[in-house]
VOPAGU-2260 file (C-alpha; in pm, 1 decimal, decimal comma):
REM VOPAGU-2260
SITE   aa  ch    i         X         Y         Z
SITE  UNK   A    0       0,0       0,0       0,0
SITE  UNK   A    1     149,7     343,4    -107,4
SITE  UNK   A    2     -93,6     553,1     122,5
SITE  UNK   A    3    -378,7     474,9     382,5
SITE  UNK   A    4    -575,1     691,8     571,4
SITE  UNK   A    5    -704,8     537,9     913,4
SITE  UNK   A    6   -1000,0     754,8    1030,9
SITE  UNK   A    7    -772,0    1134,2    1048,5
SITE  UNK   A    8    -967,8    1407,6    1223,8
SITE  UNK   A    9    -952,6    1799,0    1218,1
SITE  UNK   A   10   -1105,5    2046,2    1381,7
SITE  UNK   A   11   -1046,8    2425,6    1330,6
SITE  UNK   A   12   -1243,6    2661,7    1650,1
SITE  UNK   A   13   -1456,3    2400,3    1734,5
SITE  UNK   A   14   -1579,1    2321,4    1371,6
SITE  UNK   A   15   -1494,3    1955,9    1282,2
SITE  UNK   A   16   -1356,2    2020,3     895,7
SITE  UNK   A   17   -1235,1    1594,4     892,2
SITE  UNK   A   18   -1422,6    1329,2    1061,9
SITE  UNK   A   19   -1273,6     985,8    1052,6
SITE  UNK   A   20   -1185,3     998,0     692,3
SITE  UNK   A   21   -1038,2     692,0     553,6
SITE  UNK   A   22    -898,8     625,1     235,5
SITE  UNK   A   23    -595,8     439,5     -19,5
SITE  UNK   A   24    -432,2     494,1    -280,2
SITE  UNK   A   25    -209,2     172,5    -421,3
SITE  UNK   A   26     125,8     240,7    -604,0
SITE  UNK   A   27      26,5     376,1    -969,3
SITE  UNK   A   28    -334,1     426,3    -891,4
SITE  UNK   A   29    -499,6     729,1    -998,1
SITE  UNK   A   30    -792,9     814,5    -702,7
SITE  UNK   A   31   -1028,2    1132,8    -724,3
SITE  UNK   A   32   -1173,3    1296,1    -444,9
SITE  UNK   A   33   -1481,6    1473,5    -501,9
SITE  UNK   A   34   -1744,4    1711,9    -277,3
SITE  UNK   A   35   -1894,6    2058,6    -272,5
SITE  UNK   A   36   -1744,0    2304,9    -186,5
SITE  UNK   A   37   -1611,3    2347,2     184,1
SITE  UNK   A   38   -1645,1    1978,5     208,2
SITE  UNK   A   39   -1331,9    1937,3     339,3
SITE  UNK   A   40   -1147,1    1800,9      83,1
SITE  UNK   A   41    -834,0    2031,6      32,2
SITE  UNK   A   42    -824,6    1992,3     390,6
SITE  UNK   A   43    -721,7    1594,3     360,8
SITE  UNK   A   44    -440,7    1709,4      87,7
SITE  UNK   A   45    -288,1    1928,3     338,5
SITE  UNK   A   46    -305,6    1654,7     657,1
SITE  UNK   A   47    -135,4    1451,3     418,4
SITE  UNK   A   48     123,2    1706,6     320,9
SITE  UNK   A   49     156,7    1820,2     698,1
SITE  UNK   A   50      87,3    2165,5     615,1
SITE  UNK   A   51    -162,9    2063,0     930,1
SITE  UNK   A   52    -102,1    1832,4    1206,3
SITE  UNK   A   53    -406,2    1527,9    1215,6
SITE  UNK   A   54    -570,4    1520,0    1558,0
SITE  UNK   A   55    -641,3    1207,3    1516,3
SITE  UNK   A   56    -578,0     903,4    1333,2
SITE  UNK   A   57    -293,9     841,0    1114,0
SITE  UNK   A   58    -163,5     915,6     814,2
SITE  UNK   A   59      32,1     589,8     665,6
SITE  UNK   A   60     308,0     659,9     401,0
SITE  UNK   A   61     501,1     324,2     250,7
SITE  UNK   A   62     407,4     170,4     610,0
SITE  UNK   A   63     508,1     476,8     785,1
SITE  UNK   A   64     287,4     662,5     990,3
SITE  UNK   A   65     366,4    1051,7     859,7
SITE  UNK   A   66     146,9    1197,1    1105,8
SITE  UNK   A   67     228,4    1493,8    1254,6
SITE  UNK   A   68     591,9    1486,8    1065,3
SITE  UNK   A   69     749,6    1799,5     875,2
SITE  UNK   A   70     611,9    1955,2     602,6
SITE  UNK   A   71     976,7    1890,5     422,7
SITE  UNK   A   72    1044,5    1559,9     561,6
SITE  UNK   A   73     713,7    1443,2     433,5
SITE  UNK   A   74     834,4    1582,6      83,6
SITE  UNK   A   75    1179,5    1398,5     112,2
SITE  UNK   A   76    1006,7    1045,0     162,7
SITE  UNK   A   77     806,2    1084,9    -191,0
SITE  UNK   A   78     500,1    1288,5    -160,6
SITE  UNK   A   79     458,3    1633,2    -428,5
SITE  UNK   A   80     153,0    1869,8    -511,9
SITE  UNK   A   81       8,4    2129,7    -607,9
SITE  UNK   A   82    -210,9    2402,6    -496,3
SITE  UNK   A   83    -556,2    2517,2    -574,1
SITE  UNK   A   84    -382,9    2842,5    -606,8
SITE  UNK   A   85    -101,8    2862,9    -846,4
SITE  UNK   A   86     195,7    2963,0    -618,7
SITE  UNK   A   87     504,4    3068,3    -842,7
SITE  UNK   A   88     751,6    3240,9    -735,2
SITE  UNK   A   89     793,5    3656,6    -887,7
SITE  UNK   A   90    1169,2    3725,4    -988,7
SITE  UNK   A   91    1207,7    3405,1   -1113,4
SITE  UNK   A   92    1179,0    3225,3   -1427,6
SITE  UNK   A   93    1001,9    2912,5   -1500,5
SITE  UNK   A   94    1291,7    2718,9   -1536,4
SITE  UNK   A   95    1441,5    2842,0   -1197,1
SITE  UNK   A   96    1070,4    2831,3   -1016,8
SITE  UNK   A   97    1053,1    2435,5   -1113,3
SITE  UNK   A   98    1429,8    2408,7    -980,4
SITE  UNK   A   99    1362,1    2536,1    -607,6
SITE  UNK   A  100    1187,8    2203,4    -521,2
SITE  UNK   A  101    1502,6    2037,2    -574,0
SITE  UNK   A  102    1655,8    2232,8    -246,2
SITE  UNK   A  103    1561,9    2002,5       3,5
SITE  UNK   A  104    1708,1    1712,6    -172,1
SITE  UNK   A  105    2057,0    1924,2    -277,6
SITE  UNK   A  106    2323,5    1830,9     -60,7
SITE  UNK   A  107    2655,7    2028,6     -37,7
SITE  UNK   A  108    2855,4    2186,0     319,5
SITE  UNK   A  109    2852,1    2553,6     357,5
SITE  UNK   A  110    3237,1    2514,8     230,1
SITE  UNK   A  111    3135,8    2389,0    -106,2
SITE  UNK   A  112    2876,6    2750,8    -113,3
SITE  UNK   A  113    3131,8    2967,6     -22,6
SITE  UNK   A  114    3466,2    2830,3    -252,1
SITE  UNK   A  115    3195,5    2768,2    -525,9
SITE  UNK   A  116    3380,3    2388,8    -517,2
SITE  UNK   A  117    3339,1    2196,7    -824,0
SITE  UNK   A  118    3077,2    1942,5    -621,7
SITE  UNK   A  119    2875,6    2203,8    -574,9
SITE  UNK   A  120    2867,7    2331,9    -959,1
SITE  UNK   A  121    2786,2    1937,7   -1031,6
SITE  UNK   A  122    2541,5    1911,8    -850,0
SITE  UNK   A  123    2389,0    2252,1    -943,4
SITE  UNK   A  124    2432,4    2133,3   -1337,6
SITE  UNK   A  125    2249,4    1788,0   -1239,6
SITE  UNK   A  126    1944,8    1987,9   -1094,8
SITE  UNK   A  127    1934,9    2212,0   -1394,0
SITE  UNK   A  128    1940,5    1875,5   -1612,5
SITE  UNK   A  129    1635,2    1743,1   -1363,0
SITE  UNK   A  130    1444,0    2066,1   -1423,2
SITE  UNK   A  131    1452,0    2125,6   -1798,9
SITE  UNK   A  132    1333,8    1712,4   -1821,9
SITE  UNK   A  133    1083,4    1814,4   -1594,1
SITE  UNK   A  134     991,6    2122,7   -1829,0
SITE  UNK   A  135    1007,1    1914,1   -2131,2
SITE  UNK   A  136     790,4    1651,8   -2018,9
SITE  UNK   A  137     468,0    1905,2   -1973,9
SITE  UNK   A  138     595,0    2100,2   -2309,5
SITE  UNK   A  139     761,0    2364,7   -2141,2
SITE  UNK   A  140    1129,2    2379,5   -2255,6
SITE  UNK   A  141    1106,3    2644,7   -2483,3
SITE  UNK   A  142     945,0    2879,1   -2163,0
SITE  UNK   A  143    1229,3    2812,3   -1953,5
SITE  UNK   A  144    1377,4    3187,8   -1959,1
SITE  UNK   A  145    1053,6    3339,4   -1911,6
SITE  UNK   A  146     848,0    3464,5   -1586,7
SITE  UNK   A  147     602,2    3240,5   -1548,6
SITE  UNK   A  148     340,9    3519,8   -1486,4
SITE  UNK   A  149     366,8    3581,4   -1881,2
SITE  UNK   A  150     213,3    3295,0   -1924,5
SITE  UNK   A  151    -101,9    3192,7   -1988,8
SITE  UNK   A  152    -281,1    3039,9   -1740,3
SITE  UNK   A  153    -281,0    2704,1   -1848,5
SITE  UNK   A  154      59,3    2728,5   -1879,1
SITE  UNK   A  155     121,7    2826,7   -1546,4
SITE  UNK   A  156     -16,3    2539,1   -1418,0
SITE  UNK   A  157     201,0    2296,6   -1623,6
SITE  UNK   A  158     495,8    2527,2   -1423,1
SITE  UNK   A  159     368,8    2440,7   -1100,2
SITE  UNK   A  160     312,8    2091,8   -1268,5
SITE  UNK   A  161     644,9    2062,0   -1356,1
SITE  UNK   A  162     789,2    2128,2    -969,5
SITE  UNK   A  163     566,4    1878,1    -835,4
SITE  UNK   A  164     720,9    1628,4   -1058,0
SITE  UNK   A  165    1089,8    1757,7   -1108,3
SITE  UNK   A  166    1167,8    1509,6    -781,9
SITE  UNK   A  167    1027,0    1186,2    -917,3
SITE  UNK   A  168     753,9    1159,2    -620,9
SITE  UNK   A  169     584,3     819,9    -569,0
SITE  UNK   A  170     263,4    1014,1    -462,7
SITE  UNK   A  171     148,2    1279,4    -669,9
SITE  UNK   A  172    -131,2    1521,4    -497,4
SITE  UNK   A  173    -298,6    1771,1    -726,1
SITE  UNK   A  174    -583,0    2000,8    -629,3
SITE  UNK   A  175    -801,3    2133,3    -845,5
SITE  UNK   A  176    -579,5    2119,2   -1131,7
SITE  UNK   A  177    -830,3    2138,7   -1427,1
SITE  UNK   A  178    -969,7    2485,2   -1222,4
SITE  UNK   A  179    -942,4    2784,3   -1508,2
SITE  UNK   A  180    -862,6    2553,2   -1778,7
SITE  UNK   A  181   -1067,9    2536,9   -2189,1
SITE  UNK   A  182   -1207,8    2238,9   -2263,3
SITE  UNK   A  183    -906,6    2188,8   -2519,7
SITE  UNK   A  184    -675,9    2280,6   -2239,4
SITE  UNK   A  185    -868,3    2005,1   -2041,7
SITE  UNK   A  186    -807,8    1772,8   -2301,7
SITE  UNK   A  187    -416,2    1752,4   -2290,4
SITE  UNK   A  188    -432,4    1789,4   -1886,6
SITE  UNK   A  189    -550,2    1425,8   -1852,5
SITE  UNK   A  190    -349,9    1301,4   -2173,6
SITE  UNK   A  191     -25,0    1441,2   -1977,4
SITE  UNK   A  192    -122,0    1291,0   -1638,4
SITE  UNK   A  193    -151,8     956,3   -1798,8
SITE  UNK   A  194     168,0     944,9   -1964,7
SITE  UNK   A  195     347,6    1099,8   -1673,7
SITE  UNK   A  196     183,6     820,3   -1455,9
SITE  UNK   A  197     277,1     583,7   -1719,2
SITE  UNK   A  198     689,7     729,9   -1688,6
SITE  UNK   A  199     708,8     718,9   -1300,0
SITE  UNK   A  200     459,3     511,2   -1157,2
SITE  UNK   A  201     349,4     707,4    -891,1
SITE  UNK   A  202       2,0     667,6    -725,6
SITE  UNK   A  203    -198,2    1018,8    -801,9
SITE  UNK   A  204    -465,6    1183,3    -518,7
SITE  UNK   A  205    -641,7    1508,3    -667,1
SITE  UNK   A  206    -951,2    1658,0    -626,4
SITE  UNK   A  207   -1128,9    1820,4    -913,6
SITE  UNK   A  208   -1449,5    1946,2    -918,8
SITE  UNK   A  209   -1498,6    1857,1   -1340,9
SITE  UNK   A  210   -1613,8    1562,1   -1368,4
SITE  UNK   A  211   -1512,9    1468,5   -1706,5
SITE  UNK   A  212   -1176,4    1544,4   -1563,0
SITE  UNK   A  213   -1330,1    1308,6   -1268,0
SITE  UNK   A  214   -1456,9    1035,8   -1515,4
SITE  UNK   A  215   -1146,2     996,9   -1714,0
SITE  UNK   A  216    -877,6     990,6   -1459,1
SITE  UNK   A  217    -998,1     814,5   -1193,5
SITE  UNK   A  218    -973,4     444,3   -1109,8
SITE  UNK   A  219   -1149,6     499,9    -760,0
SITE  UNK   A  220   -1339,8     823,9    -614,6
SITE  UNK   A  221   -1401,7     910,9    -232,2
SITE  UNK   A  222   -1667,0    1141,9    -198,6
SITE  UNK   A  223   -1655,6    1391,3     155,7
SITE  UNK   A  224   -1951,5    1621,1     266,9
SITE  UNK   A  225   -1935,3    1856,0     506,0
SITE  UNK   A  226   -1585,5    1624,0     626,4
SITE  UNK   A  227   -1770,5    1268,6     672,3
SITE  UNK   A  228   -1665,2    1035,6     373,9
SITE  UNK   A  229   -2007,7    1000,8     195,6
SITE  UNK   A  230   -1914,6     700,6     -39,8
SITE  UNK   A  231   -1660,7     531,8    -214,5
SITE  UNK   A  232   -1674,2     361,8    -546,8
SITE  UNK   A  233   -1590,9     329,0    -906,2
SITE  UNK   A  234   -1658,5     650,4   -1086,1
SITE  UNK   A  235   -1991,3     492,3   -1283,5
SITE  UNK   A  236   -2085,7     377,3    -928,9
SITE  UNK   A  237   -2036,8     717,4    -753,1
SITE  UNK   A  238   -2216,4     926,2   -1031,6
SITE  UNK   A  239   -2511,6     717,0   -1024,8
SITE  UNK   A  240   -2555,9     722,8    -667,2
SITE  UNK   A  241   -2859,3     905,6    -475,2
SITE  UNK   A  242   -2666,6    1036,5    -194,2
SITE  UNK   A  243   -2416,5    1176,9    -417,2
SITE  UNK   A  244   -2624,2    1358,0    -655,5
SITE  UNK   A  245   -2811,3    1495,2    -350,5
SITE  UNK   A  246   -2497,5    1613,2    -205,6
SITE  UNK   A  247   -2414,6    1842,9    -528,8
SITE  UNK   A  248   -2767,7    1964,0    -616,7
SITE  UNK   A  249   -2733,6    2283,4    -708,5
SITE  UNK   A  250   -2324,9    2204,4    -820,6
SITE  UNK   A  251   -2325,8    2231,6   -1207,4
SITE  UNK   A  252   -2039,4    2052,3   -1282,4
SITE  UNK   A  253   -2202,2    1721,4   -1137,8
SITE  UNK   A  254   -2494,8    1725,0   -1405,9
């Protein structure tokens, strides 16, 4: 098993945002999560990621339980995302935004900064090499000068895309990642997930509130409401069921 969840909890002021959600995701699988909005879900993504710490239950990584680890020590073990919200970095360029998730994993003494030693400018040559694969594998490579924020959106998010990615994760969490996208644009997001699950393997968790995004990608779908876990299920399972249709009436992108 690449991840489990054993019934996590979180509150925020009283307000229970996570009850005893559970949940897996096996190496390679790709698993949607799916719920109106405020249900919770980005919540689980960031218990996972330890941006918050669970208060209760555990959070099992490659038969480790993560919980209440470092955000970055969570990242060194295998586990990338994204954000809801595109977060690039201003003053830098694409190629140089996708390279800063390579930090935690670059080793060299303070020595090696300071003399500008040749094991530093190797390993600073490798990372560049990572980052422009990384680049080239979403279509990037001929943006790596630019500032991402002269991008089109859709482009941006193959940036932020490309960082998740540039460290060969085993799991890959995206949130929301066909959010401001064309149906075209749509179209070669879940043609480029597939073939970059297809080159690394990695088991993918996302949430995505388009559901032929939903449909196509996923192998397995957990649906939350207002933090319980409503169902579970295939996705022709989950679309058809009563509870779930009742949970997003009024949601257009269910219908």
């Amino acid at each position: 098993m690449l991840l489990e969840l054993k019934a996590i909890q979180k509150s925020f002021g009283g307000v229970q945002a996570v009850k005893d959600v559970s949940l897996k995701v096996e190496k390679g699988q790709i698993i949607g999560i799916i719920g109106p909005n405020g249900a919770g879900k980005t919540t689980v993504l960031n218990l996972i990621s330890g941006i918050y710490p669970v208060d209760a239950g555990e959070v099992v990584f490659r038969d480790q339980n993560i919980a209440g680890m470092k955000q970055h020590k969570i990242a060194q073990l295998g586990i990338s995302r994204t954000f809801q919200n595109i977060r690039l970095f201003k003053g830098l360029t694409v190629l140089e935004n996708v390279m800063t998730a390579l930090d935690a994993t670059t080793h060299y003494n303070i020595l090696s900064a300071i003399l500008h030693l040749p094991s530093k400018h190797r390993l600073e040559k490798a990372n560049r090499e990572k980052a422009m694969e990384a680049l080239r594998l979403v279509g990037l490579e001929e943006h790596r000068d630019a500032s991402p924020f002269n991008l089109p959106y859709g482009l941006q998010r193959r940036v932020e895309l490309a960082r998740a990615i540039v460290n060969e994760p085993q799991l890959l969490m995206l949130d929301e990642p066909a959010a401001g996208l064309n149906p075209s644009e749509i179209e070669e997001f879940i043609a480029l997930i597939l073939r970059l699950r297809e080159k690394y393997g990695f088991g993918i968790l996302f949430i995505e509130h388009r559901m032929k995004v939903v449909n196509e990608l996923s192998e397995y779908i957990y649906v939350i409401n207002f933090g319980d876990l409503l169902t579970e299920g295939t996705p022709e399972k989950v679309v058809n069921d009563p509870e779930v249709i009742k949970a997003y009436l009024g949601e257009e992108e269910i219908t």
